[in-house]
N, C-alpha and C positions, 0 to 999 in steps of 0.2 A: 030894134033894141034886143029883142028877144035872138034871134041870130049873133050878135054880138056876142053874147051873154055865154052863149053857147058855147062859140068860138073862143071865149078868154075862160073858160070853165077847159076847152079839151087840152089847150094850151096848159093851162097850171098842173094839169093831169099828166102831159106828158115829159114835163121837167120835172116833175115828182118821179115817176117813173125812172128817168136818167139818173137822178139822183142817186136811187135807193140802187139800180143795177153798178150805179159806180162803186160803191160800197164793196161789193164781188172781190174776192180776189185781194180784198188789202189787207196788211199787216192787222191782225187784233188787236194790237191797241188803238189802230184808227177807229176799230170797230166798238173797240171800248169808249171813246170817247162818245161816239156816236148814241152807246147807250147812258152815259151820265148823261146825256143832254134830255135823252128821254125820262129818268128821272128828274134831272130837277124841274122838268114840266109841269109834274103834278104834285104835290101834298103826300099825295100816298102811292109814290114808286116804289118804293119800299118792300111791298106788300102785296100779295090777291094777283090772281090771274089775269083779271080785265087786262094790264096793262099787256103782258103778255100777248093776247089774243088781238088787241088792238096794232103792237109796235108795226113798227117798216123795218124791225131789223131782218137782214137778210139770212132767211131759211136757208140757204146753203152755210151757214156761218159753225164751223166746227171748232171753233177753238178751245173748247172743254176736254179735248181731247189732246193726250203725249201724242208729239209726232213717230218714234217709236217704242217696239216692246221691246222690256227687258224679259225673258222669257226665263235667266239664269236663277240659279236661288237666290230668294230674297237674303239680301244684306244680313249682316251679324249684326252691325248696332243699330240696321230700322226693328229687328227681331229684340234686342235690348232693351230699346225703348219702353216696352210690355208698354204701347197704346191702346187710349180707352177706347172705349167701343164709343163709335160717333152718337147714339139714339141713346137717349136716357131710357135706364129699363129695360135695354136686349143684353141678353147675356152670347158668352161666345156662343153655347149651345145650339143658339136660333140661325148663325149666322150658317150660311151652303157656298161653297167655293164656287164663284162663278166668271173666275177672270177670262178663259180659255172657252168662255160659252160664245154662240155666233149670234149677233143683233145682226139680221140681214146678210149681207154684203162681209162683213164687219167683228173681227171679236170685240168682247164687253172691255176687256181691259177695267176691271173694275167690280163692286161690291154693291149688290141691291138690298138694301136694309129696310124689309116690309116692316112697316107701322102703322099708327093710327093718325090722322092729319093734324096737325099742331102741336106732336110730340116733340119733346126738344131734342136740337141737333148741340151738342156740345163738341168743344175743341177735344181730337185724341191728345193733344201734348201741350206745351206752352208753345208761342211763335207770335206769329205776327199777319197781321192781316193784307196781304200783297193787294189782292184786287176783289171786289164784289163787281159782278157783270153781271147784264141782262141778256142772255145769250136764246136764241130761238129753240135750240136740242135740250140744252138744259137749265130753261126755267134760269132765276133769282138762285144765283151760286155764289159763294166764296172761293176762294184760293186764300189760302193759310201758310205760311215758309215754318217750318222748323225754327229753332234758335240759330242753328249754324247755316241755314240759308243752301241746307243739301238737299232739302227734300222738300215737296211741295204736296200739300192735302185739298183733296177737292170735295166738295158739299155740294151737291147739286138738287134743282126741282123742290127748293124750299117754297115752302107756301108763305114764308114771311121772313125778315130778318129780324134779330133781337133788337131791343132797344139800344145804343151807343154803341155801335157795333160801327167800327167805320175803317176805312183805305188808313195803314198807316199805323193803326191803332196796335197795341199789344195783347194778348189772348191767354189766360189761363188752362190749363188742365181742367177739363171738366165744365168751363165754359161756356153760357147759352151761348150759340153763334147764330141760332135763330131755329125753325120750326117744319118738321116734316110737311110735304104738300104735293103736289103734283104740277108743279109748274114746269113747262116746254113741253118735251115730246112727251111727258110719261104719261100715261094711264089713269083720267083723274078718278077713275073708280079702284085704281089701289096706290095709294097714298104709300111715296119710297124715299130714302135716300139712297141716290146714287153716291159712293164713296170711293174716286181714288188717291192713286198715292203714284207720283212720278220722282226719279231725280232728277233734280235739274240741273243744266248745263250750266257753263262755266259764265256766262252771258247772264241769269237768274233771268229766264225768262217767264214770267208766271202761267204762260199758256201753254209752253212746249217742253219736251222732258223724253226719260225713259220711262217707262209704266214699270211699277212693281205691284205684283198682286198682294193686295191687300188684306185678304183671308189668313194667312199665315203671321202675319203681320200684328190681328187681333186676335188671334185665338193659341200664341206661344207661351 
């Protein structure tokens, strides 16, 4: 019995395994769906790192990130917009240009907004809520579209989402969209929002885009 036991235990293991490595290499929204499912598991996917630390989503899984850079100057009417600073309570002042900085391998393509953990993340514009994803690099994120569907804002490493916050939903200026944190790769001893901004193709694909840096963006 015990032998058996064993043997139908390494068995479950190893179709677990097949499973999770299938995931590799698919389209993100497979992968999306993969993580609603790991939400509605629990009460509180929502929210807190455990799930995070616990999921099977696949650590190679990048899709928080434009496939490419726009390197050219930022847009005349993303610079128009005069959007809000994503963290309640940072002024432009605090914010340092660090789209052209190198994470590894890698540039940042993107805006780290040090805070304190629970600070709220509010919408920079009005738009609409494309996708919330449980993504392995960046923690409990939103994707946000503009009004006219050109431009796409990313929230990433929130420690929680706000309350009625959901896929589909409409979003105010100013907006709680949810709460500073350190969920995925960041640093849970410095609590950030990662903030970019991509346009998006003509497809609106909420995963893939051009990068525009985002510093110029909040502080014109």
């Amino acid at each position: 019995m015990l032998v058996a036991g064993i043997g139908t235990a390494a068995l479950a293991s190893a179709i677990l395994m097949f499973s999770i490595s299938g995931e590799r290499g698919r389209d993100p929204a497979a992968a999306a769906t993969t993580s609603a499912t790991l939400r509605s598991e629990s009460k509180n996917a929502l929210g807190g790192a455990a799930e995070i630390a616990t999921s099977k989503l696949d650590p190679k899984d990048e899709s928080q990130r434009p496939s490419t850079t726009c390197i050219d100057k930022v847009p005349d009417d993303l610079i128009a917009k005069r959007l809000t600073i994503p963290v309640f309570g940072i002024k432009a002042e605090d914010l340092k240009s660090q789209f052209f900085d190198m994470r590894g391998q890698r540039s940042h393509e993107a805006l780290d907004i040090i805070a304190l953990r629970g600070q709220p993340v509010v919408a920079v514009e009005d738009g609409t809520i494309a996708k919330l994803f449980l993504s392995v690099p960046g923690g409990l994120t939103v994707y946000q579209f503009d009004p006219t569907e050109q431009y796409a804002y990313y929230y990433a490493h929130l420690d929680r989402y706000a309350d009625g916050i959901a896929e589909g939903g409409n979003v105010k200026r100013g907006q709680i969209l949810g709460y500073v944190g350190s969920t995925g790769n960041a640093d849970a001893l410095q609590p950030h929002l990662h903030f970019a901004i991509f346009l998006l193709g003509p497809e609106k694909q909420w995963w893939k885009g051009e990068a525009l840096d985002p510093y110029p963006a909040l502080t014109q």
